[in-house]
C-alpha positions in Angstrom: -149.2 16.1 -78.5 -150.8 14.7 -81.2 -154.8 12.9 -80.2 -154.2 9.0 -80.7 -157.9 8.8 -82.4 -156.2 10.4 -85.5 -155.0 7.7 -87.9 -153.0 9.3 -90.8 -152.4 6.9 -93.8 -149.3 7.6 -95.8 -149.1 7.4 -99.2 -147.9 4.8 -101.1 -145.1 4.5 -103.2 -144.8 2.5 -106.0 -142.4 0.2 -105.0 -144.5 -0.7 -102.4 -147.2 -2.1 -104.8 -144.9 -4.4 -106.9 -143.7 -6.0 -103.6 -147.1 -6.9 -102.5 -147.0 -10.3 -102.3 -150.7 -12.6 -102.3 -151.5 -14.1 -98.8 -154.2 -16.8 -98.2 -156.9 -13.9 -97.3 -157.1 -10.6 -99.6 -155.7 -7.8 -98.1 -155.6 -4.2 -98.5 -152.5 -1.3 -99.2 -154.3 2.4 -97.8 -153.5 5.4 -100.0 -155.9 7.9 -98.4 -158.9 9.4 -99.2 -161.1 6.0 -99.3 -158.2 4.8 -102.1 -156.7 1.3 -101.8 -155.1 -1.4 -103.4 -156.6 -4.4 -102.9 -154.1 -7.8 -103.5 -156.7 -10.6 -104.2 -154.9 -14.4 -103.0 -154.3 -15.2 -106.9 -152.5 -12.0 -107.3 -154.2 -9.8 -109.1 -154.0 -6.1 -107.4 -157.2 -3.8 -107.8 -157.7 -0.1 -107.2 -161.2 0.4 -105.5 -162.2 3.5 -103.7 -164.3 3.4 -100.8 -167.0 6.4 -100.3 -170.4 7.3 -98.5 -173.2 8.4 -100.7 -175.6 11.2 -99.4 -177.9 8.8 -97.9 -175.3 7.4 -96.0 -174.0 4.3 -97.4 -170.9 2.9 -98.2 -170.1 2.1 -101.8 -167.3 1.1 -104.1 -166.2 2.6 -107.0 -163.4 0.2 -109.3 -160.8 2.0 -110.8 -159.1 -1.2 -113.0 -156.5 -3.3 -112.1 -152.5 -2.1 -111.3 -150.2 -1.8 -113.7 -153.3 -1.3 -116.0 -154.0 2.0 -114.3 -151.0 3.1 -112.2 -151.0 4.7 -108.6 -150.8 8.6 -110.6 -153.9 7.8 -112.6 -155.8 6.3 -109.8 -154.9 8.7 -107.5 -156.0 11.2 -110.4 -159.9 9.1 -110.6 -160.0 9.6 -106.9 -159.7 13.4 -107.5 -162.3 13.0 -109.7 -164.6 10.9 -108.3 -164.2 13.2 -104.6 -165.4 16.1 -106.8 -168.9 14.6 -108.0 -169.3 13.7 -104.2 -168.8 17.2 -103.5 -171.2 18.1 -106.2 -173.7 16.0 -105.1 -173.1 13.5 -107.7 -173.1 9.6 -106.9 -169.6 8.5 -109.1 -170.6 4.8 -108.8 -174.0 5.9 -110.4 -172.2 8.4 -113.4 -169.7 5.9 -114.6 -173.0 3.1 -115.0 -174.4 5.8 -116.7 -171.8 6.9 -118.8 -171.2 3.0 -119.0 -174.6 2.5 -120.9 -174.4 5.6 -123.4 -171.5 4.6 -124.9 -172.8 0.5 -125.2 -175.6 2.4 -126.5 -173.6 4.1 -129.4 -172.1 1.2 -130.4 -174.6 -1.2 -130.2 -175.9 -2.4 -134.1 -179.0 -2.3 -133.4 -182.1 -2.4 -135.9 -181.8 1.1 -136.7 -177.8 1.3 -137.2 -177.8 -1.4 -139.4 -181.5 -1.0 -141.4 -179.3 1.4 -144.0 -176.2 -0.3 -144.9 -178.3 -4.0 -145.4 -180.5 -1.7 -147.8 -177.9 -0.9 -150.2 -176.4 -3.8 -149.6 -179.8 -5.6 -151.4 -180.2 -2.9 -153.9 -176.6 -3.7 -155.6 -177.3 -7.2 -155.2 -180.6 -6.7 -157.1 -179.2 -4.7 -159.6 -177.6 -7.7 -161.2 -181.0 -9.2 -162.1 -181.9 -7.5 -165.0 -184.1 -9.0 -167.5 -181.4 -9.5 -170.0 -179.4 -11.2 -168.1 -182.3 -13.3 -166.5 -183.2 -14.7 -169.7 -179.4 -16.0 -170.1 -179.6 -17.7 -167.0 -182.9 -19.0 -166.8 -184.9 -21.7 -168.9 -187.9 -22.0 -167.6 -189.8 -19.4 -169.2 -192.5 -19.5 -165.8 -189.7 -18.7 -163.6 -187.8 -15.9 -166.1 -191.5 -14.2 -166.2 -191.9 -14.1 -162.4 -187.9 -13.2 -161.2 -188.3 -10.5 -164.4 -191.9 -9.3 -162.6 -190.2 -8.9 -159.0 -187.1 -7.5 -160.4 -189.2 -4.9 -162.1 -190.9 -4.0 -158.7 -188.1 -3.8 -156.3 -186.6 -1.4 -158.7 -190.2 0.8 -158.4 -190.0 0.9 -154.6 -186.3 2.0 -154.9 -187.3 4.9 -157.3 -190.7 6.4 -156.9 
């Protein structure tokens, strides 16, 4: 016989999920291994996974909502995620991680962008030439000192 502490979860199927109906309070479906779906009162239905870190707490780790990420795949990042833990490695902590290096290769920051505005001016400047100053311009002050700034932006651009 069987002891009675053992409690067994079966897996789910998928037609259990799309008959989860919302209640009043959020509830959760058990798929084993810390894996669950949890069906939030407006309906929405969430895959987190429950796990202890090394220290001894209890964390979350979000896997995306269902139908967005279906029971294979989640069932699939729980694989994953059960093998950092076995390496020692905190999954909650590696997707932040890997979270931030990709905002960080996409950001536009300063550097990203420093290039492309450069051009950018120098086409823009390469309109003004003197010739075409003189068309435009009748004031003979202003012609001499667009002509003068014209001349050096196109020094610094080719030393």
């Amino acid at each position: 016989m069987p002891p009675k502490c053992l409690n067994l979860v079966l897996p789910l199927v998928d037609i259990q999920l799309r008959k989860a109906k919302p209640k009043d309070k959020p509830y959760k479906l058990a798929d084993g291994g810390g894996l669950y779906l949890e069906v939030m009162p407006s309906g929405s239905k969430l895959w987190p996974m429950k796990f202890k870190q090394t220290t001894g707490n209890e964390r979350r780790l979000a896997f995306g909502a269902y139908l967005e990420v279906s029971l294979l795949e989640a069932r699939k990042r729980r694989a994953a995620a059960r093998e950092q833990l076995a390496g020692g490695v905190d999954p909650a902590q590696a997707k932040r991680i890997e979270k931030q290096n990709k905002a960080k290769a996409n950001a536009k920051t300063f550097e990203a962008v420093a290039p492309g505005w450069h051009a950018n001016r120098r086409r823009r400047l390469a309109i003004f030439t003197p010739a075409y100053l003189h068309l435009r311009c009748s004031n003979v002050n202003l012609l001499a000192t667009v002509t003068r700034f014209v001349q050096l932006s196109l020094m610094r651009q080719n030393p």
